[in-house]
Each structure stands twice: as C-alpha cells, then as structure tokens.
C-alpha positions, 0 to 999 in steps of 0.5 A: 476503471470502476468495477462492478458492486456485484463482485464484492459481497458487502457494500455500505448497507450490509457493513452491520452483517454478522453471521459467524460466530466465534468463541473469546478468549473468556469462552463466551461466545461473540459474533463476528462481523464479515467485511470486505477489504479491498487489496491494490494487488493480489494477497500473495504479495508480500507487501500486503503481510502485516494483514495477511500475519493478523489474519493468520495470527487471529488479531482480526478475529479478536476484533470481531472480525472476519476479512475477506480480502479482494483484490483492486487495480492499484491503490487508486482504483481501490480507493475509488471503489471504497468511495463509491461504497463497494467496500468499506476500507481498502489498502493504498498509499498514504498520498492516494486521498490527494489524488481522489479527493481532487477527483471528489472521491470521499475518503481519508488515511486513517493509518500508515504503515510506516514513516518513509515511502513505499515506492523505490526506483531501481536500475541496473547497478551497471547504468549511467542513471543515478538519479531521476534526471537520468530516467529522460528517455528510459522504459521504466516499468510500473504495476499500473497507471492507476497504482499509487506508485506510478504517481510517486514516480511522476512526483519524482520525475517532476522533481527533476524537472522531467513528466510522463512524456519524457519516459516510457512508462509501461504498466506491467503488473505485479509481476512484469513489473520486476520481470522485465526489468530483471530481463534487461527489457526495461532501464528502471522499474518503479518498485515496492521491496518485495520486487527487489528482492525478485529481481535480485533473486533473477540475478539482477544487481541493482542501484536503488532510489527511494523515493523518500529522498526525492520527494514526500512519498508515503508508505502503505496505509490504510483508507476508510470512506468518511461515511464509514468513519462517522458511521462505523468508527468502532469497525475501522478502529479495529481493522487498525488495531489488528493490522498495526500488530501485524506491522509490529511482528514484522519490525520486532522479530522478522525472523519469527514474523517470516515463518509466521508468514509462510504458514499463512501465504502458502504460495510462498513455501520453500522461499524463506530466505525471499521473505526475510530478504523483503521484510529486511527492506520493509524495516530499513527503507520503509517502516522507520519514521513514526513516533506512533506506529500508523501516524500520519505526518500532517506537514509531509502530507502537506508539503507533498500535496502543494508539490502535487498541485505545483506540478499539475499532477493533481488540479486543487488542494483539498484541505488537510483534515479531508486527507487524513485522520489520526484518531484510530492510531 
C-alpha cells in the first residue's frame, strides 16, 4: 500500500532543512538537521530501541540530529516509500532490498542490527510441531503480509517444501499478532522477541524456532535509497553511528540499557521485567554474529537471495552491491 507524500514532513528536496538549533559539547552552537524516518511498527515496540535509546540518550542529537519517527506497514512498505522518496531512510530486515529491488525499488542495507535473524516461529510448547514441515494446514499469525517477517516465514516454509497456500496465514497486527496466538486461536505465530516475551507474560508456554536455523534470515537493519546515499553520505553515516551505540548499550549492559528504555518509552512503565526479558532474546537469538557491529555478510545475503529467486519468492536476482553497503559501519 503507497502512502501519501503529505504525511510525511521531509521528502528528497527538504533532507538539507535545519531549523533547530542545539549547543555542543564545546558550547558552540550548531544546527540541527530534522528528518524523518520511517519505523515497520509503531515506536513503542521494543524492537525498534536501539533508536529509541539514541534519541533518549542524545546520540542523534550529537550528530546533528533531530528524528522524527513515523510509522509504516512493515518493512517492505517502508522500504517502498523510502524508494519513492517520502523519507530519506527507514528501518526493515536486512533481506527486505531483495524483495524491492526486484520490484525496482532503489534501496540498499547500509546496516544490520545483529548477525542472526529477527524472525522467530513459535508454537505451543504442548503441540505436535516441532519444525516447519509441521506448519502444513496450521493458522499461523504475521504482523502483516508486506512486513519482512511474513516473508522469512514463506522462506521457511519453502524450506520444507510447503508455500502460502499450505497454511492459514493471518495478518494481525503488532498486537494480534502475539494475542491470538497466546489465546490458542492461532497453532504459531511468526515473532519478533518482544512477542515472546508478551505471549509468555499471557501464560503461553512456548516452543521457539529461529529461523536463522532454517534459512539465511537477517535480523533488523537499516535502509537508505541510493539517491540519498551519493547524495547524503555524511547524513546516513550519522544515523548509523548513533543508532549502533544504542545497539551497544543494549548488548553491554541490558540491565542499565533497560532503565534507560523506560524512561524513554514511557508506555512501558512498571514492566521492567518485560524489558529485559526482551533485550535478553535480542542478545542470545538476534544480536550475536557480527565481527563489526552493522555489517552485512555479503555470502548470506547471497545465499538467501538465490534461495528467494529458487523458491519464486522473489522473480530475478539483483546483483549483490544493488543489496547492501558496508561503508557506514
């Protein structure tokens, strides 16, 4: 679904507005650049808080920076807007560029938040599944059908040699999602940690499945169109920058990185344990993995986008360099 241009306050030719301005750290004053970014979810989910810690801790803001966070309709969608150029740079899965470039949409990863995948199928712990072959004639429940996750479940799912057809797949929201499922209305969902953690709260007991150990799956990352990356290199290298410290708080210290989080996502009040229950998931199935905090694996990128074209998931390869830069890590 293509949003309008008029929700979003910057587009391609407003990116070099700067009407705030801010003191730094030697007391000079400097201007600070407002952007949009474009989010799969809305903000309060806690996927999205190594942003939401560099905004609340200032790493944006001592780049310059000011970001105004919208939210989209899953990665993909995202993505397309960010190609269209009603946003400069938005957040999706780091095989999303697979899935738009064949649909000639201009944009690349110019960083990953983490070295395992992001998606997760879970199931009741007390049912006969146990692996995606035995998903075939389940309901299983997705945030959306253009969300990055719905496609890693399609990859695991043809993995087994099963397609969409074979399951009930249901679009339910960042919310339905985990609340169907933890309800016994659904056989699986297909989650991100946060999710877990929500089901587990609602008495759910679980078996999990990364998908990591069924197929090339990537974890978060962030997108950039290529017009903005020969055109503003300096601006996505600083959205990086910041966006990866928020990353490191989380894997270096969660228990600090979680009172930090609170006080930035005041929807979140009173649920300490619900935090670092999530940022615990975050550091053992999706963080681990990178030599370089951000840095693409350009084989698994290519494995995953022959496994894409193979299973007809996507129609054509694009050539690896259209997929991803390392330069801004």
């Amino acid at each position: 679904m293509s949003m309008s241009r008029r929700r979003f306050v910057t587009s391609l030719p407003a990116l070099a507005s700067a009407p705030f301005i801010v003191t730094s750290r030697t007391g000079h004053a400097q201007a600070t650049e407002e952007i949009t970014y474009l989010l799969p979810a809305p903000a309060a989910q806690v996927a999205f808080a190594p942003w939401m810690l560099a905004q609340h801790k200032g790493y944006y803001a001592a780049e310059g920076l000011k970001i105004n966070f919208q939210p989209g309709r899953g990665g993909v969608d995202a993505a397309k807007q960010v190609g269209a150029g009603n946003a400069p740079m938005c957040g999706a899965f780091g095989d999303t560029p697979i899935i738009v470039r064949a649909q000639g949409v201009p944009v690349k990863s110019v960083a990953v938040l983490g070295g395992r995948s992001m998606t997760i199928v879970a199931v009741h712990a007390d049912s006969t599944i146990r692996s995606p072959k035995d998903l075939k004639g389940k309901t299983i429940t997705a945030m959306s059908y253009a969300d990055s996750g719905y496609f890693a479940l399609l990859a695991m799912l043809a993995g087994a040699g099963l397609n969409k057809g074979d399951v009930d797949a249901q679009a339910a929201g960042p919310a339905g999602v985990w609340q169907l499922f933890a309800s016994r209305k659904a056989d699986a969902m297909t989650a991100v940690p946060e999710w877990i953690a929500e089901a587990r709260g609602a008495g759910a007991k679980l078996h999990l499945m990364p998908a990591f150990d069924y197929t090339k799956s990537m974890a978060q990352a962030i997108l950039a169109s290529d017009e903005v990356i020969k055109k503003r290199p300096e601006l996505v290298r600083k959205v990086v920058r910041a966006t990866l410290r928020g990353m490191r708080d989380i894997i270096t210290d969660p228990k600090a990185a979680t009172r930090d989080y609170l006080a930035a996502v005041p929807a979140h009040k009173g649920r300490e344990a619900f935090v670092e229950e999530t940022f615990g998931l975050y550091n053992t199935l999706v963080y681990p993995g990178q030599t370089v905090l951000g840095q693409m694996d350009p084989q698994r990128l290519s494995d995953l986008q022959k496994f894409y074209v193979s299973q007809n998931i996507v129609p054509k390869e694009s050539p690896l360099t259209d997929l991803y830069t390392n330069e801004f890590v």
